[in-house]
MDAnalysis code that builds the backbone (N, CA, C; Angstrom):
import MDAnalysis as mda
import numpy as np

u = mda.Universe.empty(408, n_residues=136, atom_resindex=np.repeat(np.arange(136), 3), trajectory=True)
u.add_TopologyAttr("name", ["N", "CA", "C"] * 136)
u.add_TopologyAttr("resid", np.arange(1, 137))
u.add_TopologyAttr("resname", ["UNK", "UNK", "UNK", "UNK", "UNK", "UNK", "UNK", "UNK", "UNK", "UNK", "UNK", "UNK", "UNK", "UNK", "UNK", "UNK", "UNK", "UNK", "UNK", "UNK", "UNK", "UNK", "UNK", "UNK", "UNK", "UNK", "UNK", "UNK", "UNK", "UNK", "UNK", "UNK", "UNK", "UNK", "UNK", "UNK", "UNK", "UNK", "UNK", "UNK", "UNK", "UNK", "UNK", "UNK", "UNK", "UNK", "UNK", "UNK", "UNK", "UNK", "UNK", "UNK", "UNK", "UNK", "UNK", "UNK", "UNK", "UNK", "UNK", "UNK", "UNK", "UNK", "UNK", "UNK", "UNK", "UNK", "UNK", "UNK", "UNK", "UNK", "UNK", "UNK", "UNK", "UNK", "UNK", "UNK", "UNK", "UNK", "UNK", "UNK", "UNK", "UNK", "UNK", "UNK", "UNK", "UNK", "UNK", "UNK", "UNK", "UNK", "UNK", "UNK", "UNK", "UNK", "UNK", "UNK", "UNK", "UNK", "UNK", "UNK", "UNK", "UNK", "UNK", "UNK", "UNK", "UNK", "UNK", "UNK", "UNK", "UNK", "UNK", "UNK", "UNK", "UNK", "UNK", "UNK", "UNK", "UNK", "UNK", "UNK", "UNK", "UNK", "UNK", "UNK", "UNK", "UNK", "UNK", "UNK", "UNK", "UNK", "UNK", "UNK", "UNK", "UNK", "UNK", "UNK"])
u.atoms.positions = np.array([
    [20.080, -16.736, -8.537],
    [20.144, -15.383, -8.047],
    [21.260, -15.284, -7.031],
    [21.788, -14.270, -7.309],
    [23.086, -14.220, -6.208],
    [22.677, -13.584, -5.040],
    [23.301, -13.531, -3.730],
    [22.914, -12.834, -2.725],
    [22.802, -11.437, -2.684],
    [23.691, -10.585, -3.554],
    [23.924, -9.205, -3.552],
    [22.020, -9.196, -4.390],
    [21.915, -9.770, -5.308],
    [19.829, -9.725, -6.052],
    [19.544, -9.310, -4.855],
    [19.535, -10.290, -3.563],
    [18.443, -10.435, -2.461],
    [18.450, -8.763, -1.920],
    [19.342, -8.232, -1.938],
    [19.175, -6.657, -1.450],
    [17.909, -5.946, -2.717],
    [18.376, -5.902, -3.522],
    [17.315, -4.872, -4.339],
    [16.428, -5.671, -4.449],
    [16.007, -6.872, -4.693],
    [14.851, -7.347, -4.128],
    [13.821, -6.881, -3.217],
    [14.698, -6.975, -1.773],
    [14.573, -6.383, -0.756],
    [13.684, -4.777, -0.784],
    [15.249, -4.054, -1.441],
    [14.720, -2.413, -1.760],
    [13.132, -2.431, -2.195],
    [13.020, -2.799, -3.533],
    [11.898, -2.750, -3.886],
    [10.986, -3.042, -3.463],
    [11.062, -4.446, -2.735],
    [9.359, -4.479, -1.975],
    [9.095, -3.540, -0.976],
    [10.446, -3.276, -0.227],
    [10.138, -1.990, 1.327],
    [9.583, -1.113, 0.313],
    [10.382, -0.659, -1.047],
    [9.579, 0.794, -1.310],
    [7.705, 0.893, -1.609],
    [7.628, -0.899, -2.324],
    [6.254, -0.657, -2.652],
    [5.358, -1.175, -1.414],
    [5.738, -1.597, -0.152],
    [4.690, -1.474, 0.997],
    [4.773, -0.457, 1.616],
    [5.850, 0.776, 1.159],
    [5.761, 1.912, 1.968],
    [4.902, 2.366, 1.471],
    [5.001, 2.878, -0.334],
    [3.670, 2.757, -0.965],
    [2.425, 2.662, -0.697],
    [2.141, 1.210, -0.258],
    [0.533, 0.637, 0.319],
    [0.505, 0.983, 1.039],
    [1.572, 1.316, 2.343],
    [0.692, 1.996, 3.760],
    [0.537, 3.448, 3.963],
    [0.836, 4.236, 2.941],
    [0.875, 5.873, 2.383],
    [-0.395, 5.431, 2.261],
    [-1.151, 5.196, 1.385],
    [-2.619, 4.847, 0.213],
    [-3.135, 4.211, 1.524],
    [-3.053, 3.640, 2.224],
    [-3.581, 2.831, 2.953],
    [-3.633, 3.895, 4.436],
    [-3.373, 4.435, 4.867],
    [-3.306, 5.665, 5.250],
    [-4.233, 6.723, 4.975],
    [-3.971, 7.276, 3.817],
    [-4.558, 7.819, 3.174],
    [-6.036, 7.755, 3.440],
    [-6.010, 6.385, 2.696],
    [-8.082, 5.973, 2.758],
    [-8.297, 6.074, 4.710],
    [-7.843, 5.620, 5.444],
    [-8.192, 6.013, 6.788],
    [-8.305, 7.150, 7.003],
    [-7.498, 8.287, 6.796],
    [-7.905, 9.602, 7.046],
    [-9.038, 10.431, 6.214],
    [-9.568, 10.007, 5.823],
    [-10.740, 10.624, 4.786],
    [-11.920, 9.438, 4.627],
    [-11.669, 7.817, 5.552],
    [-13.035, 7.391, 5.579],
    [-14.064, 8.151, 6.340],
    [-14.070, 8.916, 7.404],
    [-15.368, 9.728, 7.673],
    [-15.924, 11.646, 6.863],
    [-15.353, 11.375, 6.057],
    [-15.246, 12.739, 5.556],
    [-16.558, 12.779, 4.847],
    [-17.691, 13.692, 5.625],
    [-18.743, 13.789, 4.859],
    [-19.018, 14.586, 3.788],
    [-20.147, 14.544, 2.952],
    [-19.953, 15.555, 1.597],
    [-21.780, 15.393, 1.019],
    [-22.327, 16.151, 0.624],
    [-23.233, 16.477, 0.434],
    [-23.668, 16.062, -1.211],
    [-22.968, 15.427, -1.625],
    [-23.082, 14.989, -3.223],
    [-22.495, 13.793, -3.300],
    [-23.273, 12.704, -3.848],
    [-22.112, 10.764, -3.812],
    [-20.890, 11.291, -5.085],
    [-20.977, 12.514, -5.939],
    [-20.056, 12.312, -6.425],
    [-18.339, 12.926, -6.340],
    [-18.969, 13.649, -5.241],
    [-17.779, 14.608, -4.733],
    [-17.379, 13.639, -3.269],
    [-17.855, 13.095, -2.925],
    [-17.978, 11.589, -1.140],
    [-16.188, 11.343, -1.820],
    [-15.401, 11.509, -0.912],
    [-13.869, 10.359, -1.153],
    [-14.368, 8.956, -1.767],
    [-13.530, 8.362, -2.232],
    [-13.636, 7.048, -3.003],
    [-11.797, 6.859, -2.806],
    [-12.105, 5.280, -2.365],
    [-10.878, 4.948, -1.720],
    [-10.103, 4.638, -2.715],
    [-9.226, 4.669, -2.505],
    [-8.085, 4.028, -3.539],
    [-6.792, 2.982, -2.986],
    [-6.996, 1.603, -4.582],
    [-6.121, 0.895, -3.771],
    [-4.708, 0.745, -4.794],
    [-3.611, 0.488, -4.462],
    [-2.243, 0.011, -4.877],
    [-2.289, -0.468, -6.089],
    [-1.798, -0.497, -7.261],
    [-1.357, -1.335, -8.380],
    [0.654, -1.546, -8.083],
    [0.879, -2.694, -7.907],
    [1.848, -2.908, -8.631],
    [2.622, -3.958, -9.737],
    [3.307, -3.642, -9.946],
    [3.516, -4.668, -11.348],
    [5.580, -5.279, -11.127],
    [5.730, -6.387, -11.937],
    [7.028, -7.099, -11.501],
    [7.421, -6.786, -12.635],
    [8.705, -6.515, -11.980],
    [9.784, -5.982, -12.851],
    [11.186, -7.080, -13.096],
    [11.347, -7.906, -14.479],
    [12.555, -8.522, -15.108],
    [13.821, -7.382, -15.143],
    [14.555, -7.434, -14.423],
    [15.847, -6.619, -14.980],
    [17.419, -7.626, -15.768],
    [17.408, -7.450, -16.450],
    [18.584, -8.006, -17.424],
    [19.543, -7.782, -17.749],
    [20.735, -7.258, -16.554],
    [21.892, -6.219, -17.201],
    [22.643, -7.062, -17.380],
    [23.770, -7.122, -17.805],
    [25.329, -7.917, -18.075],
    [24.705, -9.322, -18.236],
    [25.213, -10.032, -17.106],
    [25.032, -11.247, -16.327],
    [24.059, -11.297, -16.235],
    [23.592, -10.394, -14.834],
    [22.447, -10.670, -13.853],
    [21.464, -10.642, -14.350],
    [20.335, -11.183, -13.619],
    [19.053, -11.018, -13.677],
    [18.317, -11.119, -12.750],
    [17.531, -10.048, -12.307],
    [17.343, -9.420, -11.187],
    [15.612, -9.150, -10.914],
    [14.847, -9.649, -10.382],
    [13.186, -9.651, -10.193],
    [12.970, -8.249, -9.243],
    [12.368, -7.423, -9.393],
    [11.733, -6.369, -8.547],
    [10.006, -6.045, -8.766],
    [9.629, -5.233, -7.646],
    [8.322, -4.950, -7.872],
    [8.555, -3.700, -7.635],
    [7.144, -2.852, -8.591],
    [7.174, -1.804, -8.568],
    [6.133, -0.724, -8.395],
    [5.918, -0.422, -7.662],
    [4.601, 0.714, -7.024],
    [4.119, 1.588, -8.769],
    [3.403, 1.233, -9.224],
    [2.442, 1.636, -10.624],
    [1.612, 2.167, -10.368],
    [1.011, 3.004, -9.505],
    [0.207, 3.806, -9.094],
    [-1.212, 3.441, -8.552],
    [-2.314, 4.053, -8.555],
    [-3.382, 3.977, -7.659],
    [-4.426, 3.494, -8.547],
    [-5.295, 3.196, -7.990],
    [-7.071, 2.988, -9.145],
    [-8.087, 3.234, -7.863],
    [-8.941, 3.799, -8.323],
    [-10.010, 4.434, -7.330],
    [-11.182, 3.175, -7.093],
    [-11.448, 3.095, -6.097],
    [-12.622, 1.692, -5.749],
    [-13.650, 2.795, -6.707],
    [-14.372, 2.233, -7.355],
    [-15.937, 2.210, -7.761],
    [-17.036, 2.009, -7.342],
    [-17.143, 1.708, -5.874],
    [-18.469, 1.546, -5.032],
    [-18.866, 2.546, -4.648],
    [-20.402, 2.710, -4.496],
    [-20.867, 3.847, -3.989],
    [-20.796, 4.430, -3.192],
    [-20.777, 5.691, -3.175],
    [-20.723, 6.415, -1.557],
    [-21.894, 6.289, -0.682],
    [-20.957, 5.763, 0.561],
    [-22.557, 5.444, 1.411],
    [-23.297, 6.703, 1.694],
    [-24.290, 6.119, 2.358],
    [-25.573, 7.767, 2.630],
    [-26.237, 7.640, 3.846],
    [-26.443, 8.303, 4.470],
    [-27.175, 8.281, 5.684],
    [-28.400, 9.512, 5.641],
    [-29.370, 9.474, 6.237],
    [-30.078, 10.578, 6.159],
    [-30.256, 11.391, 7.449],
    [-29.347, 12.945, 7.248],
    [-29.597, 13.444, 8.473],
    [-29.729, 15.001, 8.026],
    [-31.005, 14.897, 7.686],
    [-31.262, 16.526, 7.505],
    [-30.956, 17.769, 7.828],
    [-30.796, 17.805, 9.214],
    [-30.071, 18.848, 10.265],
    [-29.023, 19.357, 9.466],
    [-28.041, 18.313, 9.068],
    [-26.710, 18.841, 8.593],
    [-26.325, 19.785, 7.399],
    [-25.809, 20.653, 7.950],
    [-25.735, 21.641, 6.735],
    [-24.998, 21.347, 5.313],
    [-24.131, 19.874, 5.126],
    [-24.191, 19.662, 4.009],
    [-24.984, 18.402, 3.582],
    [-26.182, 17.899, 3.990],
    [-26.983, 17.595, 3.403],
    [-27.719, 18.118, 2.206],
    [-27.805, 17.331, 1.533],
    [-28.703, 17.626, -0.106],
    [-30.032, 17.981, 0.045],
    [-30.968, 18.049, -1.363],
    [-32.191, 18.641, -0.871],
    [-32.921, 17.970, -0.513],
    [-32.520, 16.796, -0.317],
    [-33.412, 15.162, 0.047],
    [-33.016, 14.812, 1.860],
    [-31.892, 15.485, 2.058],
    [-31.819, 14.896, 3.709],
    [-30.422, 14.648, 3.822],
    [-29.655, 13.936, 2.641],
    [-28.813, 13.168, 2.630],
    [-27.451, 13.427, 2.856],
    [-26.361, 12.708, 3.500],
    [-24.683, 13.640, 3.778],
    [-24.550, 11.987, 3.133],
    [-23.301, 12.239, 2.296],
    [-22.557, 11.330, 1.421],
    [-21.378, 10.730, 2.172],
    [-21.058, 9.395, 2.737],
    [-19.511, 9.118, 3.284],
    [-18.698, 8.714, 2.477],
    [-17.395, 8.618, 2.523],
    [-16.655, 7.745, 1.773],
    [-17.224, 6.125, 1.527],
    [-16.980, 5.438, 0.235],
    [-16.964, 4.395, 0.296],
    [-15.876, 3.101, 1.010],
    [-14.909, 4.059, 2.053],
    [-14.154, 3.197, 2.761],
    [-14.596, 2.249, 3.573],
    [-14.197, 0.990, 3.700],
    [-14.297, -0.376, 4.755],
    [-13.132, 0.308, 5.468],
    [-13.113, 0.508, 6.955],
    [-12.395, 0.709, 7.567],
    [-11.813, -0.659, 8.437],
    [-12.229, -1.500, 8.294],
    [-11.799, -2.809, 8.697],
    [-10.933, -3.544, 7.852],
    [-11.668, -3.311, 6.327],
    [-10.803, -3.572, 5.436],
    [-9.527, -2.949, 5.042],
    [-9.043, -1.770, 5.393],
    [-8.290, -0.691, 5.601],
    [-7.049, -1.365, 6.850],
    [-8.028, -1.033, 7.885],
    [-6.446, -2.298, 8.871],
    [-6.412, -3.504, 8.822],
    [-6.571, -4.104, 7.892],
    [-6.204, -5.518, 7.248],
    [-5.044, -4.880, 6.650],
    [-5.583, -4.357, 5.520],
    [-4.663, -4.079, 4.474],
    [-3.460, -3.306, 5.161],
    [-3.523, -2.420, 6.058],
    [-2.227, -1.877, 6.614],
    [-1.316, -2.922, 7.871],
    [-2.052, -4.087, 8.942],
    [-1.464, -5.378, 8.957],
    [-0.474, -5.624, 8.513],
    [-1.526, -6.203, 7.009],
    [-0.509, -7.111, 5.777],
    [0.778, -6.467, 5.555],
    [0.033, -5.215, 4.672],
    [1.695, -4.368, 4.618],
    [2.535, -4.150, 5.478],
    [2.222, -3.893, 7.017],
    [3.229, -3.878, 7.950],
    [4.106, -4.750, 8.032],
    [3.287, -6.455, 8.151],
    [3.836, -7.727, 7.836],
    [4.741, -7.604, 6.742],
    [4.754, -7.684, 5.808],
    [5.609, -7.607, 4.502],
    [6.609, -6.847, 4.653],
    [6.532, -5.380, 5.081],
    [7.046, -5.331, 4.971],
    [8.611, -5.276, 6.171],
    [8.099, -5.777, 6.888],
    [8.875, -6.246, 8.472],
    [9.622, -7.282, 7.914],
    [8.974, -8.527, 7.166],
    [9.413, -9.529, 6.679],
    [10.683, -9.280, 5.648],
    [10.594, -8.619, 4.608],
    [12.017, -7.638, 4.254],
    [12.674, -7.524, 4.481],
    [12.203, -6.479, 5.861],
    [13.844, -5.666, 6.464],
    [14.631, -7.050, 7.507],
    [13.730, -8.397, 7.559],
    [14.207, -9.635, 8.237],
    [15.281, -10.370, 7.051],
    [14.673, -10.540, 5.785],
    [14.965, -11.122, 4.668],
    [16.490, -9.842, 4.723],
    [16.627, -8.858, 4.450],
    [17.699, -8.007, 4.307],
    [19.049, -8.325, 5.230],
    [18.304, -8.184, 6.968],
    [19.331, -9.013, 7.703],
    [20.008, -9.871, 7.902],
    [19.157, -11.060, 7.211],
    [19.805, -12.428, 7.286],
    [20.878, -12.485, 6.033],
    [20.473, -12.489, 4.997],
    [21.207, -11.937, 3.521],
    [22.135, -10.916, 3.906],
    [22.555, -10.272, 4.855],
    [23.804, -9.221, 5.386],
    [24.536, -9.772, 6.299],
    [23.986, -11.090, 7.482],
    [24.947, -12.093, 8.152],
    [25.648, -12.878, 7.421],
    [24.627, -13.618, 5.865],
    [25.229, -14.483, 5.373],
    [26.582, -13.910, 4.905],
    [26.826, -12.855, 4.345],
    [27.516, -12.056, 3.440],
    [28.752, -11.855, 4.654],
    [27.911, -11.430, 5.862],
    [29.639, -10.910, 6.441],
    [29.864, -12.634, 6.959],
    [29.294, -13.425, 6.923],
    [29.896, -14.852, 7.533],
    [31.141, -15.157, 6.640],
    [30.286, -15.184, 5.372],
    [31.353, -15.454, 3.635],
    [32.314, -14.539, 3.787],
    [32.439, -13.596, 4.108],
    [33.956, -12.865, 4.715],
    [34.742, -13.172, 6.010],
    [34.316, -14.101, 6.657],
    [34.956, -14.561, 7.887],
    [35.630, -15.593, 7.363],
    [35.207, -16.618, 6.421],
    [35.756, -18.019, 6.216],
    [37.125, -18.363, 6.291],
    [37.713, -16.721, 5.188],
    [38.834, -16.884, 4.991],
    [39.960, -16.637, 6.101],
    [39.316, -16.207, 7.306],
    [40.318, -15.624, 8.110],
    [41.411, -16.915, 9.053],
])
């Protein structure tokens, strides 16, 4: 892989942890969102992405690529508090099925990653202007 790869390399992963921390985001602002039915409750959603072979001329070039979302399948939690006016006819207000712990993990990681990148980008942009000094 040549050094000029290491940039779109680069590109692509910043775009798909910007990705995860949008979605990852996302599920934080709507883990307390109550709802009066488990099937209408938010249901979190997490990241798919998939690696991408590119093959032009010469090169050959590895990227990843943000493939969209898939909805968790766990139930919406329940609490019973009758008072509340969107409680059901049983008592019940519906929460999201978000882990909110699990949520700033996952936004962490992605922060990590993608910090690690824009590090990987810098160093791969010294090497490059060094290789233009040699000749001077």
């Amino acid at each position: 892989m040549s050094l000029m790869n290491v940039f779109g390399v680069s590109h692509s992963a910043l775009t798909a942890q910007t990705a995860r921390l949008n979605v990852t985001a996302e599920n934080l602002a709507n883990a307390e969102v109550a709802s009066g039915d488990p099937e209408t409750a938010f249901k979190g959603r997490y990241p798919v992405f998939k690696s991408v072979l590119n093959q032009e001329s010469d090169a050959v070039g590895m990227s990843v690529k943000f493939d969209g979302t898939v909805e968790d399948n766990r139930p919406a939690r329940s609490s019973y508090e009758p008072g509340n006016p969107l409680a059901d006819e049983d008592g019940f207000v519906y929460m999201s099925n978000v882990n909110t712990v699990q949520e700033m993990a996952n936004m962490m990681q992605a922060s990590r990653s993608y910090q690690t990148n824009v590090e990987m980008m810098n160093t791969a942009k010294q090497m490059l202007m060094r290789t233009l000094t040699i000749g001077q």
